[in-house]
C-alpha positions in Angstrom: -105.0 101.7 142.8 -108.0 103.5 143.4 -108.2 106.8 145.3 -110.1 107.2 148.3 -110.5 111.3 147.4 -108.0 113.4 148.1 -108.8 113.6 151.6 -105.3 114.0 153.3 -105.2 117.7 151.1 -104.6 119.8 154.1 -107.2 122.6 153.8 -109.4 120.3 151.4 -112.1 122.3 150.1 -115.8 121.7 151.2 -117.2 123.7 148.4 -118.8 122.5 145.0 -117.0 124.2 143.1 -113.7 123.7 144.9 -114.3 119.3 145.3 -114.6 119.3 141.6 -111.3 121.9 141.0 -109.7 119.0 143.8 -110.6 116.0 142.0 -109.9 117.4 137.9 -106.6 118.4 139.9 -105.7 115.1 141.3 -107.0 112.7 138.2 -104.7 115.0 136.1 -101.7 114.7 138.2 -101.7 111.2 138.2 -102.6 110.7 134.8 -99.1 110.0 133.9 -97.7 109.7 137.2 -97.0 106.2 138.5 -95.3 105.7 141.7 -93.6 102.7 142.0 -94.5 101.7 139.0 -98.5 102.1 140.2 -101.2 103.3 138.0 -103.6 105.7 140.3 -107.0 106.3 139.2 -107.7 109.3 140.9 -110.0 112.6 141.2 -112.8 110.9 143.3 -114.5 113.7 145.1 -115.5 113.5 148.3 -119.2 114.2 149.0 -120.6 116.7 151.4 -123.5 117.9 152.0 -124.5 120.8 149.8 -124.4 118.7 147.3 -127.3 118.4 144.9 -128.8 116.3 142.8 -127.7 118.2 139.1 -123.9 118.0 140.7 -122.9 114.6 139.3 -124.2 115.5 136.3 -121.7 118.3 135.4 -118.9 116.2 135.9 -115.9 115.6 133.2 -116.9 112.2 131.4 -114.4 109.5 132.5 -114.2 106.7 134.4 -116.2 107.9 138.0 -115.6 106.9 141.1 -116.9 108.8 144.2 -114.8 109.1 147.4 -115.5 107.2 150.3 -118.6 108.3 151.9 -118.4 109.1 155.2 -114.9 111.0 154.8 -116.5 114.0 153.9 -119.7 115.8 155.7 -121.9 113.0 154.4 -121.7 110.4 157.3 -125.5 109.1 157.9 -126.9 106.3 155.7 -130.3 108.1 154.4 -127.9 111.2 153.0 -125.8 108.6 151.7 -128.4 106.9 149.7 -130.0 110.1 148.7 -126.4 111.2 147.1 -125.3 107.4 145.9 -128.4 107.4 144.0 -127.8 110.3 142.3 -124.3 109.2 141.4 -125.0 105.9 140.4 -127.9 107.5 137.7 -124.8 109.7 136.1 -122.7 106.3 135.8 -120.7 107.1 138.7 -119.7 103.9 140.9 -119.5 104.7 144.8 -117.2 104.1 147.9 -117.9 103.7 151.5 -115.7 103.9 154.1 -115.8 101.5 157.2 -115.0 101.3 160.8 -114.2 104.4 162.9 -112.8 107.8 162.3 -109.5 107.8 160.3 -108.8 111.6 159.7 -110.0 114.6 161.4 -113.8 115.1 160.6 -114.6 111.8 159.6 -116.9 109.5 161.8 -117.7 106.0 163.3 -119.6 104.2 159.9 -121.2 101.3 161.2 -122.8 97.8 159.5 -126.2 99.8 159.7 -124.9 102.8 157.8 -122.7 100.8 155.1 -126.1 98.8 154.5 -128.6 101.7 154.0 -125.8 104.0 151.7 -126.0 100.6 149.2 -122.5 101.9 147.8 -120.8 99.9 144.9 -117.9 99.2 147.1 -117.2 98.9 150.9 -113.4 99.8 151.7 -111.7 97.5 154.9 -114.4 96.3 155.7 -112.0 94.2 157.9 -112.3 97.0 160.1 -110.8 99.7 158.9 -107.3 101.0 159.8 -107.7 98.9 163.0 -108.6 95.1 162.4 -111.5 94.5 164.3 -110.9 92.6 167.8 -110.6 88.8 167.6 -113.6 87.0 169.8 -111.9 83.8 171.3 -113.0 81.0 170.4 -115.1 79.4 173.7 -113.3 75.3 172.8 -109.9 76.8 173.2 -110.2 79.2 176.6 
């Protein structure tokens, strides 16, 4: 399994310096923790805004995976871009949630928003933690 980012951390740090203590923390933890048997590949942070360029660059060398954009303060496609960019040019592969807000803070991230953050991977894109409404079909009103 791969982690979202530790986003359900109740008082989750916002901070540089604290999203990089969070996600050393959690790829530690489960480094030889498997629940049910699971291997968890986590520590993905979750990126917000004050983020800069030089901040992937700093990172422990291992496999990289960011959290899902749009879970953190980064919920708008051009940011998104900006920061995937960055990522992607330190080897780090990127996640984007989809669908609306799951946990407090996050936001509605849209087809327009997943398409102009260009991330590596969209998660649910089935809808998110709701499937999206069925349309019936018009031959079998």
């Amino acid at each position: 399994m791969i982690s979202a980012g530790e986003v359900h951390m109740p008082g989750r740090p916002r901070d540089v310096v604290g999203i990089k203590a969070m996600a050393i923390f959690a790829q530690r933890s489960f480094w030889t923790l498997r629940p049910g048997g699971v291997k968890v590949h986590a520590g993905a942070p979750v990126i917000e805004c004050e983020m800069v360029e030089t901040t992937s660059r700093n990172w422990p060398r291992r496999r990289q995976v960011l959290g899902e954009v749009g879970l953190g303060g980064v919920k708008d496609g051009p940011t998104a871009r900006k920061m995937v960019g960055w990522a992607r040019n330190t080897a780090f592969q990127s996640t984007i949630h989809t669908g609306g807000p799951s946990i407090p803070g996050s936001g509605l991230i849209d087809k327009d928003v997943v398409l102009e953050a260009d991330t590596d991977v969209v998660g649910h894109i089935n809808g998110g933690h709701t499937a999206a409404a069925r349309r019936p079909d018009p031959l079998h009103l």
